[in-house]
N, C-alpha and C positions, 0 to 999 in steps of 0.2 A: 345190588339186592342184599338183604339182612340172609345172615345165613338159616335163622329159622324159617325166613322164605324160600328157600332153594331146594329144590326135589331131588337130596341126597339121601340113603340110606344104606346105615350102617350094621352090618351082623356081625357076630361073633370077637366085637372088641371090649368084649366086659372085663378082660382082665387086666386092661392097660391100665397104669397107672394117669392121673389127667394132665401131667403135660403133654405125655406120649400122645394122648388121645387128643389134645389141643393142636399139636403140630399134626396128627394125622387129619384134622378137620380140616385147618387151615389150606393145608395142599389138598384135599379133595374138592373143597369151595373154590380152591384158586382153577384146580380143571375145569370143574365143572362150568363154572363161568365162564371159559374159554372156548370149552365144548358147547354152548349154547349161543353164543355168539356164530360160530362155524354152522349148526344146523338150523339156526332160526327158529325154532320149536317152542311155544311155552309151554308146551307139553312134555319137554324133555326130562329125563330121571337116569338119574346117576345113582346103582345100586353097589356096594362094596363089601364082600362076603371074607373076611377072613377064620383059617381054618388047620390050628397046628396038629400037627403030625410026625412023626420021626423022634421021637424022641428021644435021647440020648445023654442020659446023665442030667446035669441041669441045663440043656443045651433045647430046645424045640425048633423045629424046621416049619415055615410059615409058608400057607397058598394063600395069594391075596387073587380072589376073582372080582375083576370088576366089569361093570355093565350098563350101556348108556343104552336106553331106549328114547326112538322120536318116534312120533308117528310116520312110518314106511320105514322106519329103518330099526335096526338093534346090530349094536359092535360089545363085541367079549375080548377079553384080556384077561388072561392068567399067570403070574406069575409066583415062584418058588424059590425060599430064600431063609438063611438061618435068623437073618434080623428084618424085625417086623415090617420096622420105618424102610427100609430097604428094598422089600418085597411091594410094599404098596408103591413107592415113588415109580420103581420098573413097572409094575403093571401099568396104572397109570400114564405113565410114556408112553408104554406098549398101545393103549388104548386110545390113547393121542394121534399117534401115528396111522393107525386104523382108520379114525373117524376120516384126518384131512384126507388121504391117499381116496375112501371111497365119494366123502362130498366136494372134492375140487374137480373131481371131472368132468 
């Protein structure tokens, strides 16, 4: 699929510079794609909320929520992390791990 086909979205990354933003696509189109595969959904949506907080000098602490909705199902993943690319990859995993564990059974 083109990634402007893909029912991902993204909040709160306006201030990333566009490579950051280009590797952050990259790995969310590679889940996603993975994740849609595992639930069979064309209806499936991959939503990706990042949201810094903590702020400490020129340091920002980052929540990366993410959130796959199918129809019958929705899995959330949260993760917290000082570096951005960091926090999204963990969340992401995290929400990986969710999706197989609930559709393989």
């Amino acid at each position: 699929m083109e990634p402007e086909k893909l029912n991902v979205e993204f909040v709160g990354f306006g201030g990333m510079d566009s490579f950051e933003k280009a590797k952050a696509e990259t790995r969310a189109f590679s889940t996603f794609r993975k994740l849609s595969k595992i639930t069979k959904h064309p209806d499936t949506m991959l939503s990706i909320h990042a949201k810094e907080h903590e702020i400490e000098g020129k340091r920002k602490k980052y929540a990366i929520h993410s959130r796959l909705v199918c129809p019958g199902n929705s899995f959330d993943a949260t993760f917290e992390e000082w570096n951005l690319m960091s926090a999204l990859q963990r969340s992401l995993e995290a929400l990986e791990k969710e999706v197989i564990k609930k559709m393989k059974r």
